[in-house]
C-alpha positions as CSV (number, residue, x, y, z in Angstrom):
1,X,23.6,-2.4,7.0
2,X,23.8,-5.6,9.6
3,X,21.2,-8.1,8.5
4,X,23.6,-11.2,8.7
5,X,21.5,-13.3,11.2
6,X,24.6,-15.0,13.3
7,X,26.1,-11.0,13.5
8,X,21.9,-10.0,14.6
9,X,21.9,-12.5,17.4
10,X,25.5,-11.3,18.8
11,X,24.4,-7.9,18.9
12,X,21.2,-8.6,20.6
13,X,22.8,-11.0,23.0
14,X,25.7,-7.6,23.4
15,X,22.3,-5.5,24.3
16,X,21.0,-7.7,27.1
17,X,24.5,-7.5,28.8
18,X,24.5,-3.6,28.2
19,X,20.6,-3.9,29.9
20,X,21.6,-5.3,33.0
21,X,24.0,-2.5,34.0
22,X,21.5,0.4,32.5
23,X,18.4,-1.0,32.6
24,X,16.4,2.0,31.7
25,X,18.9,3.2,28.6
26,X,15.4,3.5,25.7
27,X,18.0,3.5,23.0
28,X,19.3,-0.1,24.1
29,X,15.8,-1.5,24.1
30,X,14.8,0.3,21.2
31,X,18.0,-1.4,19.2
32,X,17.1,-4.7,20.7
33,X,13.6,-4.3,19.3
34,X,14.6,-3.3,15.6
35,X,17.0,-6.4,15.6
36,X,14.4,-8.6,16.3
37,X,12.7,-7.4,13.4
38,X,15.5,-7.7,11.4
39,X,15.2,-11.7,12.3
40,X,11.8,-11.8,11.8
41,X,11.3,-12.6,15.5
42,X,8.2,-10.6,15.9
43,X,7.0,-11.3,19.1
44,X,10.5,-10.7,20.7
45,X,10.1,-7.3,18.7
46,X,6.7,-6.5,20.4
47,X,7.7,-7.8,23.9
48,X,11.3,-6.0,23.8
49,X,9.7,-2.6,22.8
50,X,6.7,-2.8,25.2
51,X,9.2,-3.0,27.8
52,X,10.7,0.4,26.5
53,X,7.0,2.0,26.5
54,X,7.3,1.4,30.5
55,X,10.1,3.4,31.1
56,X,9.7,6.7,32.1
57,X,11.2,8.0,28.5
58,X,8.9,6.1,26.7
59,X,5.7,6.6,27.7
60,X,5.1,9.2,26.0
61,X,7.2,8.2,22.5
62,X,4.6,8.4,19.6
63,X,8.0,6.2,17.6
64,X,7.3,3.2,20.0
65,X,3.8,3.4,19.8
66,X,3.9,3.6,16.3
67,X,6.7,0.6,16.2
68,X,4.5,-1.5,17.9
69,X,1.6,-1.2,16.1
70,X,4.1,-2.1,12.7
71,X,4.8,-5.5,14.9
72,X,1.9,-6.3,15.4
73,X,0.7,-5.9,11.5
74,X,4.1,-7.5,10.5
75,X,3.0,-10.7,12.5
76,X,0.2,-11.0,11.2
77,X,1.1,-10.2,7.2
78,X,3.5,-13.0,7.7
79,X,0.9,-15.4,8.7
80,X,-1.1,-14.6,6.5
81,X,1.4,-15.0,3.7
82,X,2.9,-18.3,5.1
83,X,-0.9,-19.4,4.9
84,X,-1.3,-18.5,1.1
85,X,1.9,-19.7,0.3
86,X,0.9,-23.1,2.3
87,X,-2.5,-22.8,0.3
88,X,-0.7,-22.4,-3.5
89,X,1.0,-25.9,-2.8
90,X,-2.0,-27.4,-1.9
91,X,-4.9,-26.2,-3.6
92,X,-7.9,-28.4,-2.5
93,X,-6.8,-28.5,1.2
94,X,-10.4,-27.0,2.3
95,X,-9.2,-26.4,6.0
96,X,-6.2,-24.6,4.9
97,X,-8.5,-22.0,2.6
98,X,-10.5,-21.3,5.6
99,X,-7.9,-20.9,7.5
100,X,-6.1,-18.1,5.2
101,X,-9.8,-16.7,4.6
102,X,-10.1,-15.9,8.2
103,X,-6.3,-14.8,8.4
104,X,-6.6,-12.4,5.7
105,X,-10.3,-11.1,7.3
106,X,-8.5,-10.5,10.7
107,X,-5.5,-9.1,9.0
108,X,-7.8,-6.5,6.9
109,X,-9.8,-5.5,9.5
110,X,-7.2,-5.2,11.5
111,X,-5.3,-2.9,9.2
112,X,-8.9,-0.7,9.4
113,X,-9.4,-0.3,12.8
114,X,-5.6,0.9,13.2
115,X,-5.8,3.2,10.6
116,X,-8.7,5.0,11.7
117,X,-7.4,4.8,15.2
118,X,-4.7,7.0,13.7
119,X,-6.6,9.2,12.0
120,X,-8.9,9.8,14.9
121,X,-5.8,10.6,17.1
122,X,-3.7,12.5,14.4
123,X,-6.7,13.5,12.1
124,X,-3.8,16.6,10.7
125,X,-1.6,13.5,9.5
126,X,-2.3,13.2,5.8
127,X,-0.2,9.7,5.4
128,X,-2.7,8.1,8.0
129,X,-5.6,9.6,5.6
130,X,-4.2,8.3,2.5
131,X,-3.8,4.6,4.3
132,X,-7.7,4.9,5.5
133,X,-8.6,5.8,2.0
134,X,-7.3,2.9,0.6
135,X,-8.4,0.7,2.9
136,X,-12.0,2.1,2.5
137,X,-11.6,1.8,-1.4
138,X,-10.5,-2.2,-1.0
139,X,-13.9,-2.3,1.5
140,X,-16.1,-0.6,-1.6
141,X,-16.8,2.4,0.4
142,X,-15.8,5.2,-2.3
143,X,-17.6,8.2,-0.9
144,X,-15.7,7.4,2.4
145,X,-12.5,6.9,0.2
146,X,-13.0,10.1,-1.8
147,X,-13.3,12.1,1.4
148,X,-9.4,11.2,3.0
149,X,-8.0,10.9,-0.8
150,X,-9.2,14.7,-1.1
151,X,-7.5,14.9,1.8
152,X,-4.8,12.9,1.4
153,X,-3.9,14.8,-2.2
154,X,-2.4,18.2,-0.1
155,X,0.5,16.1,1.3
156,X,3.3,15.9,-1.3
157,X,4.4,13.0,-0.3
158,X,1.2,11.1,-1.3
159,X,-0.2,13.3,-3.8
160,X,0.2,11.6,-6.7
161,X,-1.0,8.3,-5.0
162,X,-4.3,10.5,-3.8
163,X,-4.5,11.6,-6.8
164,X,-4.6,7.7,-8.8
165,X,-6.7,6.7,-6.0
166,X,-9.4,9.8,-6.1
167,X,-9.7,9.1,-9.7
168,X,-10.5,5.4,-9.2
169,X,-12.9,6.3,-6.6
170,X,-14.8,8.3,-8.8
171,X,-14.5,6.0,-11.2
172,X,-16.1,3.3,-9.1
173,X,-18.9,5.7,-9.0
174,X,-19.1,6.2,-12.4
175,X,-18.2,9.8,-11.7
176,X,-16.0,9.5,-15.0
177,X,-15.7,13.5,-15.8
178,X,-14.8,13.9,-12.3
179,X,-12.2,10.6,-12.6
180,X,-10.5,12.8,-15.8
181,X,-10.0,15.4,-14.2
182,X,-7.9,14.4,-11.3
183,X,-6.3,12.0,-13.0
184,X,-5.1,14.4,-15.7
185,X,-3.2,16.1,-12.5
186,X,-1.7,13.3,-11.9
187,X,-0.7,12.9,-14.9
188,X,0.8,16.6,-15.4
189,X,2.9,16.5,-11.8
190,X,4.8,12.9,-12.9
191,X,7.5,14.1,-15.1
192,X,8.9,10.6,-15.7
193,X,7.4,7.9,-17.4
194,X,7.7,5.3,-14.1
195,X,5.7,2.6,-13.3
196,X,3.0,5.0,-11.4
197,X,2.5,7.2,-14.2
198,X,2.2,4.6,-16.7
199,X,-1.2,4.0,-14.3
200,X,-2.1,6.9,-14.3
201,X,-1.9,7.0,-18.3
202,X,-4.1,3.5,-18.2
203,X,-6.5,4.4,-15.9
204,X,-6.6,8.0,-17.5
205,X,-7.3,6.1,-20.9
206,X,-10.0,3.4,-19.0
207,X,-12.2,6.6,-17.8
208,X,-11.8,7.6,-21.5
209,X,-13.1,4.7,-22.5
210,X,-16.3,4.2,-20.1
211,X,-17.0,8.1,-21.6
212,X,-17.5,6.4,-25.1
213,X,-14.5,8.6,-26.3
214,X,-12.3,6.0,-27.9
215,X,-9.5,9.0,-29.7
216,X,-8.9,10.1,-26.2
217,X,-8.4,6.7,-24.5
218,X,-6.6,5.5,-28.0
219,X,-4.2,8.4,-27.5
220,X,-3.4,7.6,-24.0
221,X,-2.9,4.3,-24.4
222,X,0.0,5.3,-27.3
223,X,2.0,6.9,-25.3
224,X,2.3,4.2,-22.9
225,X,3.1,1.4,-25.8
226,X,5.8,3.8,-26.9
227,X,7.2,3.7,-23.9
228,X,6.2,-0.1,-22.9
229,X,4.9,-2.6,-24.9
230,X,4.7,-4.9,-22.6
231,X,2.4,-2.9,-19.9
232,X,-0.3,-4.8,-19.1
233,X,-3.6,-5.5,-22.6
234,X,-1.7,-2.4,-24.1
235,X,-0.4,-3.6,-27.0
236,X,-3.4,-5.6,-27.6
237,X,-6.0,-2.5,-27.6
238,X,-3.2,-0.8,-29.8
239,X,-3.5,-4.1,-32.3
240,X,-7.4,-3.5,-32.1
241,X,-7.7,0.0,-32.5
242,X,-5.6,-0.7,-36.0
243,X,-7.2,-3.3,-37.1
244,X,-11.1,-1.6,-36.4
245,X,-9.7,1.4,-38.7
246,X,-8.0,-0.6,-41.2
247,X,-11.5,-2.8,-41.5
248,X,-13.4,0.4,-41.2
249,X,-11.1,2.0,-44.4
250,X,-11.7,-1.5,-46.5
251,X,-15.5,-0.8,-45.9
252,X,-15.4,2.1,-47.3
């Protein structure tokens, strides 16, 4: 892959030559356009592949569409992390923290009203549900959430994700039974023991938890520390639940 910035600017400099002899040629704009975003060059990105949207090939191209809105949110993102990053190295600059505070707002509820803008246009597109849902869980909105997870959980793709996802939202409702269930799906269709599995196993173990049924969650969380010590309070519920039963046994 070509991501050297000196070989990025050629190319794109080779593209503008190639432009002027076949202006309308999508394929060299759209090139153009992914090299800018290669340099981070964002609103060269947006203005190169608006220019493609005109032509008579692109109008209709639900990929440029789509490309443009990714500009648009990549533009933003980076603001917002230059911001935070500006923020962390200067902790009690005030302006700056109202600065990123409003960034951050614009960038979330920017995020929103694109997704449901997709959703609304391509409401059979279960990847745009599963990005809603998450969005609406992040806002507090679980009943809105639970509704495009449910969704959401028939695309393979993002099933397991759904899945995680639905459980929390029910969780967040207290709906912990409910919260078992999927999640113990989840569970069963992640034959590995990866990083998303091992939260499935820890969240699987919290709804335990907030059921009072500490064997269930204790069991859980075990097969996560024999796997990963390390992952997350683990090994520190492990330590507790030992030390309880060992305090318990001296009692009696």
């Amino acid at each position: 892959m070509v991501n050297d910035e000196e070989t990025l600017t050629r190319l794109i400099e080779d593209l503008k030559v190639k432009l002027e002899k076949e202006p309308e040629n999508i394929n060299h704009w759209r090139e153009m356009a992914h090299h800018y975003r290669s340099l981070e060059k964002y609103d060269d990105a947006l203005a190169t592949i608006n220019k493609a949207r005109e032509l008579p090939m692109g109008r209709g191209d639900t990929t440029l569409e789509k490309f443009a809105a990714d500009m648009a949110l990549a533009k933003m993102q980076k603001n917002v992390a230059t911001l935070k990053e500006q923020l962390d190295g200067d902790t009690g600059n005030a302006a700056l923290s109202t600065q990123y505070e409003a960034a951050a707002k614009e960038l979330h509820e920017h995020r929103m009203q694109q997704a449901k803008t997709l959703v609304e246009r391509y409401p059979n597109d279960l990847n745009y549900r599963y990005e809603l849902g998450m969005l609406l869980a992040e806002e507090g909105q679980p009943d809105n959430a639970i509704r495009e997870f449910q969704l959401a959980r028939n695309n393979p793709k993002v099933r397991l994700g759904a899945l995680l996802n639905l459980g929390r939202a029910y969780m967040a409702k207290r709906f912990y039974d409910l919260a078992v269930e999927q999640l113990q799906t989840a569970k069963s269709e992640t034959p590995l023991m990866n990083e998303q599995k091992k939260e499935i196993i820890y969240e699987l173990a919290n709804a335990y938890e907030k059921m009072n049924q500490p064997d269930n969650a204790i069991a859980e969380y075990k097969i996560i520390y024999a796997n990963d010590i390390a992952y997350r309070d683990v090994a520190k519920k492990i330590d507790d639940f030992y030390a309880a039963k060992a305090a318990a046994a001296q009692q009696d």
